[in-house]
PDB file of N, CA, C and O in Angstrom:
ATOM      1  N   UNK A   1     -77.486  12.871 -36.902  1.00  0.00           N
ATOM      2  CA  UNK A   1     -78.847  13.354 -36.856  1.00  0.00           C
ATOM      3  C   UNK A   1     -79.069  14.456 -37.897  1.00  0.00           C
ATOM      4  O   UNK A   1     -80.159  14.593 -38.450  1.00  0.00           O
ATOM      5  N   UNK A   2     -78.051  15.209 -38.143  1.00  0.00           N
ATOM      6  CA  UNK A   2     -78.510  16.735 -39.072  1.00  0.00           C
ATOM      7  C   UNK A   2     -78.573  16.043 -40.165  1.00  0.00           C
ATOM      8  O   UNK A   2     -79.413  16.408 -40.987  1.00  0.00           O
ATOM      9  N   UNK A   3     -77.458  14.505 -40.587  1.00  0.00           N
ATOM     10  CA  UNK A   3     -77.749  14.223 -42.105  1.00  0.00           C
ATOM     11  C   UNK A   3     -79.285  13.434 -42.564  1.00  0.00           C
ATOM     12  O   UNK A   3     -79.579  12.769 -43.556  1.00  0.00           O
ATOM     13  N   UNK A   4     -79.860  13.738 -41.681  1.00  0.00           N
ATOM     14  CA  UNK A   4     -81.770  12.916 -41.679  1.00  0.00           C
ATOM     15  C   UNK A   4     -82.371  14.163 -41.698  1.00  0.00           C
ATOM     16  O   UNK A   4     -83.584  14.139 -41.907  1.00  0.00           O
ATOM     17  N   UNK A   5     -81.978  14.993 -41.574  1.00  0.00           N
ATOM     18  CA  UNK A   5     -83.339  16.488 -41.065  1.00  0.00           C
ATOM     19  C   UNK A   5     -82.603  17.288 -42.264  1.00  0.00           C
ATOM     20  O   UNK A   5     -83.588  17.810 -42.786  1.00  0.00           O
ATOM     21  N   UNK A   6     -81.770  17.607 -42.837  1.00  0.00           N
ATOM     22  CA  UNK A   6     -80.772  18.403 -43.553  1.00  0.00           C
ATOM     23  C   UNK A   6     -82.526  18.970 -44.702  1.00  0.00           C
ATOM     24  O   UNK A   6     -83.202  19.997 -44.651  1.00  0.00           O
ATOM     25  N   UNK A   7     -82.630  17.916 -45.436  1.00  0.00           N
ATOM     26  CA  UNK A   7     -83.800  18.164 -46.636  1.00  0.00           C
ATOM     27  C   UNK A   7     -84.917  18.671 -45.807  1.00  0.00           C
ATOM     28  O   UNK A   7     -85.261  19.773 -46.236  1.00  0.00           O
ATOM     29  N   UNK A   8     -85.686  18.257 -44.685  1.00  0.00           N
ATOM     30  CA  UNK A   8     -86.930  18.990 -44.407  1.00  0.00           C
ATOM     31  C   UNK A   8     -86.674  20.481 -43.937  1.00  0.00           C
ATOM     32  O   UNK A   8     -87.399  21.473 -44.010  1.00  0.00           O
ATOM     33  N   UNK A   9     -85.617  20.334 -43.517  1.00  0.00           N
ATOM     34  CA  UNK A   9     -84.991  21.939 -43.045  1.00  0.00           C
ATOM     35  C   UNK A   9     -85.164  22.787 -43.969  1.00  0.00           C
ATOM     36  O   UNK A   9     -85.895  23.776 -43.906  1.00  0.00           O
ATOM     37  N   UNK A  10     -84.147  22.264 -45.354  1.00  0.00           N
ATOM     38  CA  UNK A  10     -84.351  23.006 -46.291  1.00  0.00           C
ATOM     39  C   UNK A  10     -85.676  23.650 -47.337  1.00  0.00           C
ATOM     40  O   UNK A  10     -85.900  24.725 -47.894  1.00  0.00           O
ATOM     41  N   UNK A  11     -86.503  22.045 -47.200  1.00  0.00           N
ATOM     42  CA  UNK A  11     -87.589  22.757 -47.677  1.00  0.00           C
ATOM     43  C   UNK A  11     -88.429  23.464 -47.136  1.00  0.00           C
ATOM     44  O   UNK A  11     -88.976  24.320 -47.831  1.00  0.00           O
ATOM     45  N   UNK A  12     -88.842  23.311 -45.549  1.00  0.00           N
ATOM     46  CA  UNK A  12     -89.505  24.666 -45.047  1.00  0.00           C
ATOM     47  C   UNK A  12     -88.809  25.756 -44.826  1.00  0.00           C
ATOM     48  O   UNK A  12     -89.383  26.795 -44.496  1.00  0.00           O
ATOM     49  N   UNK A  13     -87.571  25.693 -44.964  1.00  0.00           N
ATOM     50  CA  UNK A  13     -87.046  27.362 -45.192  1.00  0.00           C
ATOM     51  C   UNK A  13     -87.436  28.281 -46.402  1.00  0.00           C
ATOM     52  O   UNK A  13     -87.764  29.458 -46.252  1.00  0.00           O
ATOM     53  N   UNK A  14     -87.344  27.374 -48.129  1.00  0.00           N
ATOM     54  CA  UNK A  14     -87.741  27.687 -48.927  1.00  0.00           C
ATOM     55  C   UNK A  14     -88.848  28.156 -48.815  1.00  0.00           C
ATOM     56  O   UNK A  14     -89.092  29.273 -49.271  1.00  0.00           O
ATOM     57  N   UNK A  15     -89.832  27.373 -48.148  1.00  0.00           N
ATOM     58  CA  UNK A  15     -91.608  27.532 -48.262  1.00  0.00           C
ATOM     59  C   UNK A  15     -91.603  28.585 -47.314  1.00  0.00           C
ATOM     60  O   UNK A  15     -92.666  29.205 -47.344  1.00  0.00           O
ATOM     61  N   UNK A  16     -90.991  28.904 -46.689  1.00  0.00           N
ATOM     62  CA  UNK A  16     -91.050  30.077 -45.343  1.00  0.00           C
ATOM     63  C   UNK A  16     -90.994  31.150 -46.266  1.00  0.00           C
ATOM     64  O   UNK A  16     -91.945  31.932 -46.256  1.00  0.00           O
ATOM     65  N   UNK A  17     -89.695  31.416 -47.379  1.00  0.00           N
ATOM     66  CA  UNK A  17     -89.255  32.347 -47.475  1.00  0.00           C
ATOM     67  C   UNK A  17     -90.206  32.885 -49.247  1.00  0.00           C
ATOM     68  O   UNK A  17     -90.098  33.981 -49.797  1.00  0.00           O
ATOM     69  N   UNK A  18     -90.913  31.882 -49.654  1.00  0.00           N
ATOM     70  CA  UNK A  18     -92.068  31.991 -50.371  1.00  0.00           C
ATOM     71  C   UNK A  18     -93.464  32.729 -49.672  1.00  0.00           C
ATOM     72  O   UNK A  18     -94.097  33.712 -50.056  1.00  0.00           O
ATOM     73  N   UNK A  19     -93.656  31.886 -48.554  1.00  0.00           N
ATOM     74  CA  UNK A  19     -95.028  32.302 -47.812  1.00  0.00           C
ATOM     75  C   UNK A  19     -94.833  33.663 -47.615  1.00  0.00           C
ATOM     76  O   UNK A  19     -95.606  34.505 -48.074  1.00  0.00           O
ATOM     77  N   UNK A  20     -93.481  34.029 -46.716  1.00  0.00           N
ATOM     78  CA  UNK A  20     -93.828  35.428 -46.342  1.00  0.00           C
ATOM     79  C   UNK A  20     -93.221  36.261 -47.551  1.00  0.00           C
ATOM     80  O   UNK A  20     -93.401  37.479 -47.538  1.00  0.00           O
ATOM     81  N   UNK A  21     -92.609  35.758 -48.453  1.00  0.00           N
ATOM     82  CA  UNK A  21     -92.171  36.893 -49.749  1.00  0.00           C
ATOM     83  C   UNK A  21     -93.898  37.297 -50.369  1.00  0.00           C
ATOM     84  O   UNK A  21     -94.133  38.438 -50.766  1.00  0.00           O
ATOM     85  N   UNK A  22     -95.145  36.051 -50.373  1.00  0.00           N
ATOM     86  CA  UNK A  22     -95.738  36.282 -51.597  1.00  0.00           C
ATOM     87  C   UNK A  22     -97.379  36.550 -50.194  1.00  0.00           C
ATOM     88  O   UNK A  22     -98.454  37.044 -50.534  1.00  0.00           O
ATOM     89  N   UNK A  23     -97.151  36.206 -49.179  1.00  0.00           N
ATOM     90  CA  UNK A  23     -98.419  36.322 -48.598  1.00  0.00           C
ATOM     91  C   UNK A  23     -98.065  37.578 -47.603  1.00  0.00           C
ATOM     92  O   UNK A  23     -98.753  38.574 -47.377  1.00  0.00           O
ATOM     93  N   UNK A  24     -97.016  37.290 -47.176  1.00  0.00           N
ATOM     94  CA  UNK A  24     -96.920  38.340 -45.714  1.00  0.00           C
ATOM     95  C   UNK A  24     -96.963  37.431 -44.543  1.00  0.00           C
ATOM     96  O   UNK A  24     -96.888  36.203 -44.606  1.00  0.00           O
ATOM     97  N   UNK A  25     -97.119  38.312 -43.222  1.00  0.00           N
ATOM     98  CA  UNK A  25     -96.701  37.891 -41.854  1.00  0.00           C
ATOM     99  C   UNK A  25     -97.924  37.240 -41.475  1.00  0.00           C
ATOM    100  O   UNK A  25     -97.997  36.223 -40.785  1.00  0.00           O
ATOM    101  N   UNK A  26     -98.933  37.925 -41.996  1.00  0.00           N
ATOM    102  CA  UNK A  26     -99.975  37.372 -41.498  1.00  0.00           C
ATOM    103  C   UNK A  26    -100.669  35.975 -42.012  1.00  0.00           C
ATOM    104  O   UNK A  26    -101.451  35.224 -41.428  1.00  0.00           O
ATOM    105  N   UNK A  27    -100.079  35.906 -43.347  1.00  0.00           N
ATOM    106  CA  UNK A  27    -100.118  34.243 -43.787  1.00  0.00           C
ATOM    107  C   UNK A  27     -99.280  33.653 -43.129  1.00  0.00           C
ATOM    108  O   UNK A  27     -99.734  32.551 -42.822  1.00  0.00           O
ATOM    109  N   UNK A  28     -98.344  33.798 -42.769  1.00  0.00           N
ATOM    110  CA  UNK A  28     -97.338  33.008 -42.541  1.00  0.00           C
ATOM    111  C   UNK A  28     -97.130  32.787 -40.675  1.00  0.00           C
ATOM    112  O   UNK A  28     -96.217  32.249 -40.048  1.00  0.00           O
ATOM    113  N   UNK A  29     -98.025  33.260 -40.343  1.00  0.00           N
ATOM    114  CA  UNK A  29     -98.424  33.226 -38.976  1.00  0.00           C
ATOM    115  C   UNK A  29     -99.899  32.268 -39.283  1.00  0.00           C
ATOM    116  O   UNK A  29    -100.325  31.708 -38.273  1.00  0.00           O
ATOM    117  N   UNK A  30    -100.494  32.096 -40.243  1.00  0.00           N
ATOM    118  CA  UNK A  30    -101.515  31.227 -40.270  1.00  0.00           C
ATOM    119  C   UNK A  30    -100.632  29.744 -40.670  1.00  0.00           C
ATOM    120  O   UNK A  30    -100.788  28.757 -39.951  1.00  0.00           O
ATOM    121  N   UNK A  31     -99.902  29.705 -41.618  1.00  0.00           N
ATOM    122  CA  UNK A  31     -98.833  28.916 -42.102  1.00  0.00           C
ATOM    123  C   UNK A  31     -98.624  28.047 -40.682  1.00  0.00           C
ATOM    124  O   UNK A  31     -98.999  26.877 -40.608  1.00  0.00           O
ATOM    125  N   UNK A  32     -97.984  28.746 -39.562  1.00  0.00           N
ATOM    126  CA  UNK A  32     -96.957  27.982 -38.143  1.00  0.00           C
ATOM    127  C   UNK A  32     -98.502  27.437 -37.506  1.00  0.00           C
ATOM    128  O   UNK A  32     -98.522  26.480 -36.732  1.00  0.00           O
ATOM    129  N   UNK A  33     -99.548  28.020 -37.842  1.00  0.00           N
ATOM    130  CA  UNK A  33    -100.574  27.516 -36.532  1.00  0.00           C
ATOM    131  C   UNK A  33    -101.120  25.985 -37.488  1.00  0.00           C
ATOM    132  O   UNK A  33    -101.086  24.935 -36.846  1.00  0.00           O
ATOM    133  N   UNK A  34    -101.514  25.928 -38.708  1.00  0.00           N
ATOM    134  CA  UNK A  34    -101.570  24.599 -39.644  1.00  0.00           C
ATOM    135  C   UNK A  34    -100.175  23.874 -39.588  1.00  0.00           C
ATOM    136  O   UNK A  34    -100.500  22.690 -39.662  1.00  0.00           O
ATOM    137  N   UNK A  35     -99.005  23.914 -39.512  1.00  0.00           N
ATOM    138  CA  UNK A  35     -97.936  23.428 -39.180  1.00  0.00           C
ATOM    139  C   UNK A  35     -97.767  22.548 -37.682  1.00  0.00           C
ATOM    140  O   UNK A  35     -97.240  21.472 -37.395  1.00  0.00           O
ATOM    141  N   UNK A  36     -98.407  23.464 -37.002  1.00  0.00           N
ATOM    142  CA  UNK A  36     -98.200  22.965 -35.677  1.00  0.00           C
ATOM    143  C   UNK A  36     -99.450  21.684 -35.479  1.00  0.00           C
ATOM    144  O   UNK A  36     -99.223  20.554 -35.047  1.00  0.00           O
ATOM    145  N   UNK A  37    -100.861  22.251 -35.946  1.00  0.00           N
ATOM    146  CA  UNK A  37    -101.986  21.056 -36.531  1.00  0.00           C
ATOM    147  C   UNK A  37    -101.279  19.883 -37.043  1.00  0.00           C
ATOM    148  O   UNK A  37    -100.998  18.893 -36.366  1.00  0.00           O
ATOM    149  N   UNK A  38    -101.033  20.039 -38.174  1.00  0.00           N
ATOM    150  CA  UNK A  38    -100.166  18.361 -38.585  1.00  0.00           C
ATOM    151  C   UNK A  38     -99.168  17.665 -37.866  1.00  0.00           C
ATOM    152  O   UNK A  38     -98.949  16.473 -37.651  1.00  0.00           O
ATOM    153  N   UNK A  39     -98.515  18.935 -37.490  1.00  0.00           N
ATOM    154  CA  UNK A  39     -97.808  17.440 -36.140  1.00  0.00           C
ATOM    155  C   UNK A  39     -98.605  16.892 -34.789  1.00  0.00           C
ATOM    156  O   UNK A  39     -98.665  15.785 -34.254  1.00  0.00           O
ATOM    157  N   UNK A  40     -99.147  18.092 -34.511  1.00  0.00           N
ATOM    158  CA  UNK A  40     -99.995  17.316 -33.370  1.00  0.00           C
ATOM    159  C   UNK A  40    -100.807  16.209 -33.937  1.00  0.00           C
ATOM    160  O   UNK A  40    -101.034  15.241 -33.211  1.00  0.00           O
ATOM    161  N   UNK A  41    -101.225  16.235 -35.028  1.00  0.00           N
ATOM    162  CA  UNK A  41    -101.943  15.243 -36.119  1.00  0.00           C
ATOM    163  C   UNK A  41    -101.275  13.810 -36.065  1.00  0.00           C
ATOM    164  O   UNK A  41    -101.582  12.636 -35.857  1.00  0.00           O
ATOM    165  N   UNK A  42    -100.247  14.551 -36.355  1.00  0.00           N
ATOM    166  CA  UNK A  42     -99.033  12.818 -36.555  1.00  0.00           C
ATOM    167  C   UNK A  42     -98.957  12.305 -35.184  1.00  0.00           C
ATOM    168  O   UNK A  42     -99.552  11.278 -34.856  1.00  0.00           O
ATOM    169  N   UNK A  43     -98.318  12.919 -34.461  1.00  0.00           N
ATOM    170  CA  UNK A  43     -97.829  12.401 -32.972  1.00  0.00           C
ATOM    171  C   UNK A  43     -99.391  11.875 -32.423  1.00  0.00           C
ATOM    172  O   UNK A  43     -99.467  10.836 -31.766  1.00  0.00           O
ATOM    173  N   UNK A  44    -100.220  12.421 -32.644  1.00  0.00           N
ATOM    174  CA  UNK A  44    -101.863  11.530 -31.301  1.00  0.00           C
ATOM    175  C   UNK A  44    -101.516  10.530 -32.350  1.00  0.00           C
ATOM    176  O   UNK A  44    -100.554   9.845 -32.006  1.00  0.00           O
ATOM    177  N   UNK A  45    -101.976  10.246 -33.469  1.00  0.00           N
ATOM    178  CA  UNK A  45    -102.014   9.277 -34.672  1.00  0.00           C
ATOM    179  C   UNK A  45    -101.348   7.936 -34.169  1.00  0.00           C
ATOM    180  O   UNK A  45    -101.883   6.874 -33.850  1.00  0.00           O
ATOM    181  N   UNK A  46     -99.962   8.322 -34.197  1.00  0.00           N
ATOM    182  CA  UNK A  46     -98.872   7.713 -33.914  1.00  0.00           C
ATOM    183  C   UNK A  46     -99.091   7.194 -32.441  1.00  0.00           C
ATOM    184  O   UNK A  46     -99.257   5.975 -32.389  1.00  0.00           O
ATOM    185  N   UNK A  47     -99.129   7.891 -31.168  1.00  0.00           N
ATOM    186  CA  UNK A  47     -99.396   7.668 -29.835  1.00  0.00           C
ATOM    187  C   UNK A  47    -100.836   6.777 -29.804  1.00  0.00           C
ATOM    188  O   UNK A  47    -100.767   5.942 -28.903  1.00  0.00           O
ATOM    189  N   UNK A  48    -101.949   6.727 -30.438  1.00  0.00           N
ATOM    190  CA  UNK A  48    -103.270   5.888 -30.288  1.00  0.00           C
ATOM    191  C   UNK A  48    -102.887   4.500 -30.938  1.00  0.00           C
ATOM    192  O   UNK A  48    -103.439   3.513 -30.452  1.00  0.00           O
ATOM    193  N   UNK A  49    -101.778   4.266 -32.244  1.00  0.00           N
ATOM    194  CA  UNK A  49    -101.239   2.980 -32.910  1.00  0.00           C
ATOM    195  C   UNK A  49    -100.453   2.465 -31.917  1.00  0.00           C
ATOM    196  O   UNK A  49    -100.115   1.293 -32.083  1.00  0.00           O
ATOM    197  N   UNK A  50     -99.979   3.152 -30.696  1.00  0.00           N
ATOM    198  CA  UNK A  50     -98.724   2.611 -30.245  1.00  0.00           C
ATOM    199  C   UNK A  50     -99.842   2.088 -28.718  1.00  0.00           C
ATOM    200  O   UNK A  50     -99.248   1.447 -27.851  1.00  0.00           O
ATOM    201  N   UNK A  51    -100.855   2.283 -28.559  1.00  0.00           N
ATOM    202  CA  UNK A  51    -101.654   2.188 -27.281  1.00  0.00           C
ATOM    203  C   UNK A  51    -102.620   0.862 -28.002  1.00  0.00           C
ATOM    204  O   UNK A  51    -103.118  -0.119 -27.450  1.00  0.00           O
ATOM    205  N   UNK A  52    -102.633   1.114 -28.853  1.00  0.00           N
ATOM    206  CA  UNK A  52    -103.028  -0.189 -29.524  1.00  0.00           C
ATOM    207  C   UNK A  52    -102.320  -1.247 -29.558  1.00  0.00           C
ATOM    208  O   UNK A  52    -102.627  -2.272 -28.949  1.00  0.00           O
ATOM    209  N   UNK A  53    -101.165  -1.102 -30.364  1.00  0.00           N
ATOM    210  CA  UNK A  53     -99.783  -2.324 -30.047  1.00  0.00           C
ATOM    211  C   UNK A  53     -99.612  -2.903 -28.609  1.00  0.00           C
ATOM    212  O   UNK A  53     -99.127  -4.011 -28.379  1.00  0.00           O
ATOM    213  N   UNK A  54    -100.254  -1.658 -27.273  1.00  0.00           N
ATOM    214  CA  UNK A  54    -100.022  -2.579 -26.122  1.00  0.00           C
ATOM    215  C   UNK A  54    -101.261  -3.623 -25.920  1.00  0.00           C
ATOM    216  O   UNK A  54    -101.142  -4.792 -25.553  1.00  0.00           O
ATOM    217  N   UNK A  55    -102.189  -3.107 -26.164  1.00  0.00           N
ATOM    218  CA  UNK A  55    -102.955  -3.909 -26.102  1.00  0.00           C
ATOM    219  C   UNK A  55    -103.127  -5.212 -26.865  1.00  0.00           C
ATOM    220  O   UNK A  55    -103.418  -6.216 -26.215  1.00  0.00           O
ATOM    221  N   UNK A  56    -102.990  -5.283 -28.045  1.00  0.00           N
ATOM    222  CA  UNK A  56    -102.817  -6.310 -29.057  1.00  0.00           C
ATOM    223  C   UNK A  56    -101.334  -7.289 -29.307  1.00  0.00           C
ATOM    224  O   UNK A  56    -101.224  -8.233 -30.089  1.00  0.00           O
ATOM    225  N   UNK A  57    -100.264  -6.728 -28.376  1.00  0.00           N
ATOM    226  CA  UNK A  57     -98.795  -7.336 -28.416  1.00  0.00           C
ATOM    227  C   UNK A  57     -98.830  -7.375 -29.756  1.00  0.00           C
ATOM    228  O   UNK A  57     -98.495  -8.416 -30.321  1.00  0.00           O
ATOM    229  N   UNK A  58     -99.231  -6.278 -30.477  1.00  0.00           N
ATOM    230  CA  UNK A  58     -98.524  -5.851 -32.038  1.00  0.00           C
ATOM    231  C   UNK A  58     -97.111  -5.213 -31.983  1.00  0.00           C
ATOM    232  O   UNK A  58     -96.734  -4.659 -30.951  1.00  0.00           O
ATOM    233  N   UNK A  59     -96.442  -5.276 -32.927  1.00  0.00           N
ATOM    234  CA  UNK A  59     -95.514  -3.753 -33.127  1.00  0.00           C
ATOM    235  C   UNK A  59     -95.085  -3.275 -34.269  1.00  0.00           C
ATOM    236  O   UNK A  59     -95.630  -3.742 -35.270  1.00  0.00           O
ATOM    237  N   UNK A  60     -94.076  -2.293 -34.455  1.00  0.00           N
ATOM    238  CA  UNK A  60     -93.697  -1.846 -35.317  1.00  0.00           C
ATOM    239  C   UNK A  60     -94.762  -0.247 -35.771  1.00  0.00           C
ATOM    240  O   UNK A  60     -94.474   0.348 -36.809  1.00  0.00           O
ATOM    241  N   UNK A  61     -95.497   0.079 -35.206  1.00  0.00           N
ATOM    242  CA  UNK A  61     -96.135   1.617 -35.045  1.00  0.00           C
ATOM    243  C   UNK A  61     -95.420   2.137 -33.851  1.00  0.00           C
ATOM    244  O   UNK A  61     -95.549   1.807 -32.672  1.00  0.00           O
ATOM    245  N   UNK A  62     -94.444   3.242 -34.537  1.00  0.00           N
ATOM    246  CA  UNK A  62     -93.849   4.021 -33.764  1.00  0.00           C
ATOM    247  C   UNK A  62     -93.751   5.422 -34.014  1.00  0.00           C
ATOM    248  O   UNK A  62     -93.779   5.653 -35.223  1.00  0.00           O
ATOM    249  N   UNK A  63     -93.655   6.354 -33.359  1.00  0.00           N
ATOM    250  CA  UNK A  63     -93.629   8.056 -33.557  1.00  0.00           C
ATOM    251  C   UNK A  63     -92.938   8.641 -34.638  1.00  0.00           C
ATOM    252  O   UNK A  63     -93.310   9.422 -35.514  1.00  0.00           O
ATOM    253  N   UNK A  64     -91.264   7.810 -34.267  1.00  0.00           N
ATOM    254  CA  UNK A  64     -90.407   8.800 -35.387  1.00  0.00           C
ATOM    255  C   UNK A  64     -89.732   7.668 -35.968  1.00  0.00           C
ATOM    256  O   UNK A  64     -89.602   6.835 -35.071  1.00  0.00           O
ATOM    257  N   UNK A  65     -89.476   7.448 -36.531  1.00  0.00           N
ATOM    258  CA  UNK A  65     -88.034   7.263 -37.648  1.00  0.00           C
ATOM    259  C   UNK A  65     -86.983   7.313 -37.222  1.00  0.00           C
ATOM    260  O   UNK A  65     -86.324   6.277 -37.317  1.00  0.00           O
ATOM    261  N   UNK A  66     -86.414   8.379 -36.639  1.00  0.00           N
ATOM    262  CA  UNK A  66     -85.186   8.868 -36.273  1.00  0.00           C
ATOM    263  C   UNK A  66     -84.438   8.107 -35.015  1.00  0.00           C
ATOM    264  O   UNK A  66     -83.333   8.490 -34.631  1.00  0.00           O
TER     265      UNK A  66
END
């Protein structure tokens, strides 16, 4: 599992350590609340394709990858 997550790890650490080097706490507290938006974004997204597939006996729309 860590060798699939290893790169996104790394790049929001970078972008972490940009945001709060060049904006501060208080960007970077706006940063986690838009962060947390896009996944809730993905996951309903993902959860309304997969409520669809029951209905339609489609598949292959699923949440994660992993």
């Amino acid at each position: 599992m860590t060798s699939e997550i290893w790169f996104p790890a790394f790049v929001t650490w970078i972008l972490k350590l940009y945001i709060v080097g060049y904006g501060g706490v208080r960007i970077y507290q706006l940063f986690k609340l838009f962060s947390v938006g896009m996944i809730l974004g993905k996951v309903s997204a993902a959860g309304f394709w997969a409520v669809i597939d029951v209905f339609t006996g489609a598949t292959g729309n699923v949440i994660t990858n992993m």
